[in-house]
C-alpha positions in Angstrom: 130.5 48.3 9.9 129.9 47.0 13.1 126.3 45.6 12.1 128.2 44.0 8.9 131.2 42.2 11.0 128.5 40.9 13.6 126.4 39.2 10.5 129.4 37.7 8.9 130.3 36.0 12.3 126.8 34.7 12.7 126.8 33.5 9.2 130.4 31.3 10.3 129.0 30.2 13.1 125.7 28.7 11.2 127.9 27.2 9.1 129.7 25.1 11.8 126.6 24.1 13.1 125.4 22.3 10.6 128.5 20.0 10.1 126.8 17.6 12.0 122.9 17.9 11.0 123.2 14.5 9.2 125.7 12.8 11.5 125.2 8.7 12.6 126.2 6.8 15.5 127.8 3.7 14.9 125.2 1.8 17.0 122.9 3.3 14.6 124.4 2.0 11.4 124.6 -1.5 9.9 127.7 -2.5 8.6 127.4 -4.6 5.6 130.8 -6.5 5.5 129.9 -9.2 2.6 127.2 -9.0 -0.1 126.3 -12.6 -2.0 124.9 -12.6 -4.9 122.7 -15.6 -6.1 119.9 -16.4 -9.3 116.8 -16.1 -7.7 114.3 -19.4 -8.1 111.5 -17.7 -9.6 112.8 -14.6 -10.7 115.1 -12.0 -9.9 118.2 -12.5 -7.7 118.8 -13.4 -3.9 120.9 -11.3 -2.2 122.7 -12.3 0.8 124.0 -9.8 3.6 126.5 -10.6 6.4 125.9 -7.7 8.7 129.0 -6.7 11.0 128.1 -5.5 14.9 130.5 -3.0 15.2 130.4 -3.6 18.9 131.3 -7.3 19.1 135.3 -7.2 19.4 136.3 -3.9 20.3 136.4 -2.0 23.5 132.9 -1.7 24.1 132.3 -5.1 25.7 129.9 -4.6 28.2 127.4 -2.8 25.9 127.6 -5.6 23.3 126.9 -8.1 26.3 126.2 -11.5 24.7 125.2 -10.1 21.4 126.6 -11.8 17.7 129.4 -11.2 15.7 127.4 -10.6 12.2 123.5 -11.3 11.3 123.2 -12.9 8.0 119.7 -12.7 6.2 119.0 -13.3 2.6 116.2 -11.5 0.3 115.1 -12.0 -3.2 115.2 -8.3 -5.0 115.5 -7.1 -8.2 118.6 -5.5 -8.7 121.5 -4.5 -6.0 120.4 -0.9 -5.3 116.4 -1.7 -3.9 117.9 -4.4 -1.6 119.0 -2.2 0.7 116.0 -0.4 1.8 114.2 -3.7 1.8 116.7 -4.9 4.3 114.9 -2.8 6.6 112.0 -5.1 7.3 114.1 -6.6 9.6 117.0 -4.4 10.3 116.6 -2.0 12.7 119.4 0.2 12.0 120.5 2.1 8.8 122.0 -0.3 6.2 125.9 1.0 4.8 128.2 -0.5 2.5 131.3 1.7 4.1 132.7 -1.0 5.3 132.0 -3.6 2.7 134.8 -6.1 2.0 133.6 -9.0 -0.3 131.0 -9.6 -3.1 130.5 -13.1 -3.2 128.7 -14.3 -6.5 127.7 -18.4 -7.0 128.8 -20.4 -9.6 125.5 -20.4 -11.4 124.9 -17.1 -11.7 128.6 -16.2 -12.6 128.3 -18.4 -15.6 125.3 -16.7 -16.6 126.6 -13.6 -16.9 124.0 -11.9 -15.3 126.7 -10.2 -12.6 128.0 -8.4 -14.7 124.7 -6.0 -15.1 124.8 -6.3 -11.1 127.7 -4.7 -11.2 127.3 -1.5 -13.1 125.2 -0.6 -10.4 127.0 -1.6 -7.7 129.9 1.1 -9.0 127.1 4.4 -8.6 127.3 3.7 -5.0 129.6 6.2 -3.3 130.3 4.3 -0.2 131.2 1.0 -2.3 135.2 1.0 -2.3 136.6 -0.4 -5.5 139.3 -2.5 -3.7 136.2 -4.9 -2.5 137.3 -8.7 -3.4 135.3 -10.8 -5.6 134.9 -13.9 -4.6 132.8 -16.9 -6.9 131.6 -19.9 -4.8 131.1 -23.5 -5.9 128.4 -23.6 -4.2 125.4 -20.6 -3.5 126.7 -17.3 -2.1 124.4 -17.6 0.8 125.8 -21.3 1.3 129.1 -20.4 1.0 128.8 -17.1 3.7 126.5 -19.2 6.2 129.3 -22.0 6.2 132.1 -19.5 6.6 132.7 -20.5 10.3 135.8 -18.6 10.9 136.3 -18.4 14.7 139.3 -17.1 15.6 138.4 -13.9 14.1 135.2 -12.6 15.9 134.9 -9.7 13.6 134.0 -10.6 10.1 136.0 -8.2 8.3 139.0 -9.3 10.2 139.1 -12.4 8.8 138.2 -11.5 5.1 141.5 -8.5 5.4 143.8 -11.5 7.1 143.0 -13.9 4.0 143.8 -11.0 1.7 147.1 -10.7 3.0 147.8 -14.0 2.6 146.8 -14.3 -0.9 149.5 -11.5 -1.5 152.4 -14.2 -0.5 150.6 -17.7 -1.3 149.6 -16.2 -5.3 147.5 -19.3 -4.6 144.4 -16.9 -5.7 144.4 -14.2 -8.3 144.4 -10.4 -7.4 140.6 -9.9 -7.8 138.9 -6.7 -6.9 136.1 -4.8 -8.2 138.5 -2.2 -9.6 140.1 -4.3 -11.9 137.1 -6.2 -12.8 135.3 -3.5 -14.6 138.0 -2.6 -16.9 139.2 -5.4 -18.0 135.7 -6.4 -19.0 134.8 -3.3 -20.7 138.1 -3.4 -22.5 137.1 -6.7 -24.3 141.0 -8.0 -24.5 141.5 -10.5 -22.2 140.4 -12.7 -19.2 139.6 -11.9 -15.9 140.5 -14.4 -12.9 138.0 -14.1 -9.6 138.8 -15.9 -6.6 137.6 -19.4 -6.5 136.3 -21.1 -3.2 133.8 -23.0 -1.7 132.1 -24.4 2.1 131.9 -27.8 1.0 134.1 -30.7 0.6 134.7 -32.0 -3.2 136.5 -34.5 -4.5 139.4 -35.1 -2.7 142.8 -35.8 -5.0 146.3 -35.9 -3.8 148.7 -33.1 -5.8 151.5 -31.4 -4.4 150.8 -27.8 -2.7 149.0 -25.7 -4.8 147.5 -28.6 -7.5 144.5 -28.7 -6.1 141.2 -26.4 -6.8 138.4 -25.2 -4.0 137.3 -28.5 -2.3 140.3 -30.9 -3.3 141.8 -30.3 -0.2 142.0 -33.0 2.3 141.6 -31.2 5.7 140.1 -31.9 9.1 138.7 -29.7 11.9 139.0 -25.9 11.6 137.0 -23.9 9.3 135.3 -25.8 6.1 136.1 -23.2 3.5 138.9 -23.4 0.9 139.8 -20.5 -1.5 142.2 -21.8 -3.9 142.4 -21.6 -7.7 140.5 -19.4 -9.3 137.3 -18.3 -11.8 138.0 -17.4 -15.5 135.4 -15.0 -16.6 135.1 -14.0 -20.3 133.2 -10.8 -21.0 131.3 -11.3 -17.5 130.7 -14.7 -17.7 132.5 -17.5 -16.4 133.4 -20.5 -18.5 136.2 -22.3 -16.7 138.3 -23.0 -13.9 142.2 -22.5 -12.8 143.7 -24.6 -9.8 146.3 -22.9 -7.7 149.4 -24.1 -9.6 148.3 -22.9 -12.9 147.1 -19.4 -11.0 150.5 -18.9 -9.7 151.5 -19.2 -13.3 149.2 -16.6 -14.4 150.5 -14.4 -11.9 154.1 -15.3 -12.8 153.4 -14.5 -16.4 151.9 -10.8 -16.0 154.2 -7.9 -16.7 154.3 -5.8 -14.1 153.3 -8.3 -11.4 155.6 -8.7 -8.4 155.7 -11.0 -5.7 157.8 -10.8 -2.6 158.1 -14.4 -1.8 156.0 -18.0 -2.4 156.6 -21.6 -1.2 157.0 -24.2 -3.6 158.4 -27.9 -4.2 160.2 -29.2 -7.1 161.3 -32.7 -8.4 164.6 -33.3 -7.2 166.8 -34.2 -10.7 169.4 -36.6 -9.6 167.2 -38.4 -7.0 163.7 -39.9 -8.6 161.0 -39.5 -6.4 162.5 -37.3 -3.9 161.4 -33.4 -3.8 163.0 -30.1 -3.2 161.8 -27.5 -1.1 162.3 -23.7 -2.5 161.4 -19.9 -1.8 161.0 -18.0 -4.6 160.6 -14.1 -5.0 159.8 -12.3 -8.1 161.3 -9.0 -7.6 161.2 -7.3 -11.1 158.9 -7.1 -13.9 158.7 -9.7 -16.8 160.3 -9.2 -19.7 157.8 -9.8 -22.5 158.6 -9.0 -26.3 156.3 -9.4 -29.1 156.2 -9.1 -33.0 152.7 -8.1 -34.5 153.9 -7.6 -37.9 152.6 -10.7 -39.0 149.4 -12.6 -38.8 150.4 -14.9 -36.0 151.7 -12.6 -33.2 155.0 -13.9 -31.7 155.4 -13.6 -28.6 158.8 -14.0 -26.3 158.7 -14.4 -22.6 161.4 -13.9 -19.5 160.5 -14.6 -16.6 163.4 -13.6 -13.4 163.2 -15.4 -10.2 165.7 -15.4 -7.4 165.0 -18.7 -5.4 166.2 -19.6 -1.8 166.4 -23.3 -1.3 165.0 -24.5 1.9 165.3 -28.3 2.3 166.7 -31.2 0.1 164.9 -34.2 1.0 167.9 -36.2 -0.7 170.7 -35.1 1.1 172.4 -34.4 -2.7 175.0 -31.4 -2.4 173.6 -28.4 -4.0 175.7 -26.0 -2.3 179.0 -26.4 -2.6 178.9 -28.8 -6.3 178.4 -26.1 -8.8 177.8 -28.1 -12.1 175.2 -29.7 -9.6 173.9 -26.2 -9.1 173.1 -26.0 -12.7 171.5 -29.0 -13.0 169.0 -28.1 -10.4 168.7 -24.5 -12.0 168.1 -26.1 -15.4 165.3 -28.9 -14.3 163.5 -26.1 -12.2 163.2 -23.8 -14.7 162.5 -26.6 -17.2 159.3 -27.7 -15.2 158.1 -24.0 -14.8 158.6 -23.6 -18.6 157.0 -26.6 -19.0 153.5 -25.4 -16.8 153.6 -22.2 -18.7 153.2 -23.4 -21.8 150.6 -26.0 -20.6 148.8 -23.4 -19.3 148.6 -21.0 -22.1 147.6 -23.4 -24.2 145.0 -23.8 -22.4 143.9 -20.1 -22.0 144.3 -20.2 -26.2 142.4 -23.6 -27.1 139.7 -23.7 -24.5 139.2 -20.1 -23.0 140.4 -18.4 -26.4 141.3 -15.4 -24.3 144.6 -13.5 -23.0 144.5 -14.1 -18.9 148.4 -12.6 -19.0 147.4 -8.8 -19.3 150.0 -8.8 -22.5 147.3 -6.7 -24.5 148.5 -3.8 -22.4 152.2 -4.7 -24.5 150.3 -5.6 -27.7 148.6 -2.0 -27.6 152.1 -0.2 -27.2 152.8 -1.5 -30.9 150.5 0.8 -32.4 150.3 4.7 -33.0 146.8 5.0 -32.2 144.0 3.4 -30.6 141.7 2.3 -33.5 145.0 0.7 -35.3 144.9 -1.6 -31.9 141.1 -2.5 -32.3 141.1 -3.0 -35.8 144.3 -5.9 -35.3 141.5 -7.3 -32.7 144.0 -9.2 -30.1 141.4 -11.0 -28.4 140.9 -13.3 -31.9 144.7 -13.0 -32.6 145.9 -14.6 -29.4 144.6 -18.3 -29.7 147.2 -18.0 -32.9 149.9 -16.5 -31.1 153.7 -18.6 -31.2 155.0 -18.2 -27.7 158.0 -18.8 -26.6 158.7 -18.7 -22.1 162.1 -18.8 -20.4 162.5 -18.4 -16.6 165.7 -16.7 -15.7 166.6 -18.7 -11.9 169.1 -17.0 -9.8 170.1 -19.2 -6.7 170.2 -16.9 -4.0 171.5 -19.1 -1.4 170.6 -22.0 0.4 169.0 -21.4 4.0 171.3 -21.4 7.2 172.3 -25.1 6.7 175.8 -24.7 4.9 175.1 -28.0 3.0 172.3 -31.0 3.8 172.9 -33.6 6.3 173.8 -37.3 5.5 175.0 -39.9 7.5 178.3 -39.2 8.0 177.3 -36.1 9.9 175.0 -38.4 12.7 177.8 -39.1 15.4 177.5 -40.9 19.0 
């Protein structure tokens, strides 16, 4: 017995020995913190990797010395798996995707729809997280990440998980990860929105706050990128663009999308010319019915806001003038009812595709699963009567009991 209880203890103990027999250190590993993804000139594709020193930023200072934040080098391949072994020509240390944040694809490639097939393999990586962004740039990927000068974050990542955050409040860009991508593309119902942004200065027009797309922006100094609007991809590929406002409409019309709180300006309706400054919050789901009975699906839309005013350019009393309460509740939810339908009829004459997520409603209507493919909602939509409503619940009105005038200004 004793000879038995000694070899079962030597067995435990090998066991904990070889925990570590295929351990790293981090000075051994490179991080790959953004992949781009471009068409190659001759063939294949060109893949871009922004390569994260995990020592640059953190406590170990004096080991890092004067060394960079991030290498970025660029070679053709051809696929996404090979890349990374290749990479080694160069880079000394181990390549990982562990801490991967970003797949950036350009323009060119994403209307192709060759990323797509990039993707599939992409997913049979293990250390690939399925919340990494997706990001298409005007311009190539490699452009795009080489002009990415973002220095008050030293650490790459940092600045990728800040703008994520953001994008959460500003609904400026569309939720866009590779978890959501895959499905919605395989599922063959609707559209799928990516990210839109670019290095380089476009066009310049003057809109109000979120009517621009990537590159309308007038803007000085800082860093030259703008992510704004977004990508509309069709079964992989791309084939149009979003801007910001009509984005935030997309994300306004979604059923179970909620937002905790976005900045936005309105026309003021008793003053022409003069704007009103809100904060609105979307704090339950919208309300979305539909009839599929018929050949035309009809669809019926509420939308419920609760909305903070913030600052009244025209002085008017909102606050305390209830019938001119209701005018102001009536002409904001006029103009968002008026953008909503604008913007699906665009999704229905020139995408021809659902970017709303209501085929998740339009499958409940069915007992089974091949009744819902056989009514084929991705050719029924362009069809489809709909009919929006915004439900506005005035809140309040900021700190300021009622706006100023100049009865108020006194020596």
């Amino acid at each position: 017995m004793r000879r038995v209880k000694l070899l079962l203890i030597l067995l435990f103990l090998i066991i904990l020995l070889t925990g570590c027999f295929d351990k790293s250190e981090l000075e051994e590993l490179a991080y790959v913190i953004v992949i781009g993804i471009d068409k190659g000139e001759v063939n294949g594709f060109e893949v871009t990797y922004q390569i994260g020193n995990p020592q640059v930023g953190s406590s170990d200072r004096v080991s890092a010395g004067k060394e960079p934040a991030s290498e970025i080098i660029t070679l053709t391949v051809p696929d996404l798996v090979t890349v990374r072994d290749l990479a080694n020509i160069s880079v000394s240390r181990e390549v990982t995707y562990s801490h991967l944040k970003v797949i950036i694809t350009g323009e060119e490639l994403a209307r192709s729809g060759e990323a797509f097939k990039l993707f599939d393999s992409v997913l049979r990586d293990e250390a690939i997280k399925h919340e990494v962004m997706l990001i298409v740039s005007k311009e190539k990927a490699s452009e795009f990440i080489r002009g990415n000068e973002h220095e008050l974050e030293t650490r790459p990542h940092k600045h990728y998980d800040f703008m994520s955050r953001r994008w959460e409040e500003t609904g400026l860009v569309p939720d866009a990860t590779l978890l959501r991508f895959i499905p919605r593309t395989l599922d063959d119902a609707g559209l799928f929105l990516s990210t839109y942004a670019t290095a380089k200065k476009g066009e310049t027009i003057y809109g109000y706050e979120d009517q621009y797309l990537a590159g309308q922006v007038k803007k000085e100094g800082g860093n030259p990128i703008q992510m704004i609007g977004s990508a509309v991809l069709k079964e992989g590929r791309m084939i149009g663009t979003l801007n910001g406002e009509a984005t935030k409409v997309v994300m306004l019309l979604r059923p179970q999308t909620v937002r905790r709180s976005m900045l936005a300006s309105y026309a003021d309706p008793l003053v022409k010319g003069q704007r009103i400054a809100a904060r609105w919050m979307k704090t339950e789901p919208t309300r979305i019915k539909m009839n599929l009975s018929t050949d035309i699906p009809k669809i019926d839309v509420v939308v419920p806001i609760k909305m903070m005013i913030l600052a009244i350019d025209s002085g008017i009393d909102y606050v305390e003038d209830l019938e001119r309460q209701k005018i102001l509740k009536d002409s904001i939810a006029s103009s968002l009812e008026r953008k909503s339908m604008e913007v699906i009829k665009k999704t229905q004459q020139e995408f021809k595709g659902d970017p709303f997520q209501w085929y998740l409603i339009a499958r409940q209507q069915f007992w089974t699963l091949d009744e819902y493919k056989n009514y084929d909602w991705m050719k029924k939509y362009p069809r489809a009567e709909t009919n929006v409503k915004y439900d506005i619940e005035l809140t309040n009105f900021g700190r300021q009991f009622r706006p100023f005038n100049k009865e108020d200004i006194k020596d």
